[in-house]
N, C-alpha and C positions, 0 to 999 in steps of 0.2 A: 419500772425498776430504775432504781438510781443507781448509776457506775461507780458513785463516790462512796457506795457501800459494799459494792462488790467487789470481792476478795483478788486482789490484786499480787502478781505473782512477777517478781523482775529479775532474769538472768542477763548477764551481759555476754554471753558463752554464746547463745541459741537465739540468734536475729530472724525473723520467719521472712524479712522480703531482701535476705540474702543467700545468694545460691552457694550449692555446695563449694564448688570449683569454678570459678567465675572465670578461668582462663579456656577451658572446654566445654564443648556445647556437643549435647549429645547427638549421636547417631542421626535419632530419629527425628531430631531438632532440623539437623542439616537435611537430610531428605525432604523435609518438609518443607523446611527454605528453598530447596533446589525444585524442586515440583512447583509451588508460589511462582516465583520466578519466571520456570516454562509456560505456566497458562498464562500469566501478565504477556511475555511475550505473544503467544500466541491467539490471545483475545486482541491484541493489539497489528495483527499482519492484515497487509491487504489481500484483500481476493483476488484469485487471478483475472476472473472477471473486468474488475477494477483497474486493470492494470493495463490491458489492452483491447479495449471494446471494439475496437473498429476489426482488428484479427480477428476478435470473435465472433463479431457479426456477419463476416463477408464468410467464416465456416460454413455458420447456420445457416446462410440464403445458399452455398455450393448445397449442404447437406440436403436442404431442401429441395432445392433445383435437380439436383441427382434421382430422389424419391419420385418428383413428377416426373422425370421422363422414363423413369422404369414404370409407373403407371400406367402413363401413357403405351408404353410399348406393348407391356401385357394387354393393356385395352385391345388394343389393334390384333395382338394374338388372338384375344379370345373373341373377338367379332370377324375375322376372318377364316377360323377353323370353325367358330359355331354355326355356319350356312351349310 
């Protein structure tokens, strides 16, 4: 189809890539802005992880260290009532 034949309609009233009210941005505009925003932020934060590895680590070997000697203790229980 050729556009040089097709029936051409010109208003100068009704621009289609101009907004209504170009000074307000609706509601649902700004929400949306404001949500974008909070996940860029927060795709962008570091882990706490990340942030102090060595506090973390020395938790996990207490935490661990804790677990074995409650093992341990139980073992001893139950090898000394089980006679």
């Amino acid at each position: 189809m050729s556009t040089r034949l097709a029936p051409q309609r010109r208003s100068d009233d009704t621009d289609p890539l101009r907004l209504p009210s170009p000074d307000r941005v609706s509601l649902v505009d700004r929400v949306a802005m404001h949500l974008a925003v909070r996940l860029l932020l927060w795709s962008t934060r570091t882990p706490r992880l990340t942030d102090d590895r060595a506090r973390h680590a020395d938790a996990y070997r207490r935490q661990e260290d804790a677990a074995e000697r409650e093992r341990a203790f139980l073992r001893g229980v139950i090898l000394a009532y089980g006679r």
